[in-house]
C-alpha positions, 0 to 999 in steps of 0.5 A, a space after each residue: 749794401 748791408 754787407 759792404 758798410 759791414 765790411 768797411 767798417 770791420 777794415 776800418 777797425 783794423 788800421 793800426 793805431 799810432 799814439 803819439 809821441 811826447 814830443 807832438 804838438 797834439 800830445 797833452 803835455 799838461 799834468 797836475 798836482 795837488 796839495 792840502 795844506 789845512 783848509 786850502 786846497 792847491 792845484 798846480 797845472 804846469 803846461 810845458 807845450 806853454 812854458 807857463 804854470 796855472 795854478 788854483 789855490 780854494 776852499 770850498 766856498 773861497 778862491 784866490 785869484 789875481 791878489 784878490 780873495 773871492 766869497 761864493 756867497 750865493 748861487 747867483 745874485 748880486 752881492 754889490 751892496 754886500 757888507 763885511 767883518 773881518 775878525 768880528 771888526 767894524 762893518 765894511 761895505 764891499 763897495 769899498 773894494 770896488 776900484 781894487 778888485 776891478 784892477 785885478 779882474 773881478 767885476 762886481 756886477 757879474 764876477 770873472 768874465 769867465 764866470 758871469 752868473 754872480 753870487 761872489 763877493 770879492 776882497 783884495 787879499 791885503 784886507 784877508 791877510 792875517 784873518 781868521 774870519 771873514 763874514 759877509 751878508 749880501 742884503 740886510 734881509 740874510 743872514 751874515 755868512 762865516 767863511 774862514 780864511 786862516 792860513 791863507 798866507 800860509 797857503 799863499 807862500 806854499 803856493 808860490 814855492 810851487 811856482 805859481 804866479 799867484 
């Protein structure tokens, strides 16, 4: 019995290999470039089975997705009653932004769909634009975070010459 799942196994191994073609359907047709421009990092995803182009465009501690800027503040918690500075300017409360953000896909109580655990902050990028700093405290018992956010148009534009729908 032994030998006979042996000898299966070794024919088995034996069957020729075919790799696939670039023009079949299971062949991955999605490759990726990456480009740094200052803090920025920007990640280009063209999909041509899909006809579409994914694009991720981040620091380490800062995203842009869907117009809307977003603060990795915390591993996980809410950041509802989160206040921030912008440039060291008046203090604002996130809440603000609530209606805005909800719009392009970001819930406040437990951030993208796709990544439910909380602990982000977000802000509509037209309230970033031009900054350098933005500081966020979640609760008034933290310390206020510094995130920095320049070239972030600079980064934005450089990312839609690339094609991204950002």
């Amino acid at each position: 019995m032994l030998l006979t799942a042996a000898v299966s196994l070794s024919l088995l191994a034996r069957l020729p290999h075919w790799p696939h073609k670039p023009g079949d359907a299971t062949h991955a047709e999605v490759s990726r470039s990456l480009y740094k421009l200052g803090p920025w990092l920007i990640a280009v995803h063209p999909d041509r089975f899909a006809g579409v182009t994914t694009c991720q465009l981040h620091t380490r501690d800062v995203s842009l997705q869907r117009d809307t800027v977003i603060f990795r503040v915390a591993p996980q918690g809410d950041t509802t009653a989160a206040v921030f500075r912008i440039d060291s300017g008046p203090p604002h409360r996130v809440a603000e932004t609530f209606d805005t953000v909800e719009a392009h896909g970001f819930f406040p109580q437990r951030g993208w769909v796709v990544d439910p655990n909380g602990g982000e902050a977000a802000l509509p990028v037209s309230y970033v634009s031009g900054a350098k700093v933005v500081s966020l405290r979640v609760t008034p018992t933290r310390r206020p975070r510094r995130f920095m956010v320049d070239r972030l148009a600079e980064a934005e534009a450089s990312a839609r010459a690339l094609g991204c729908p950002i």
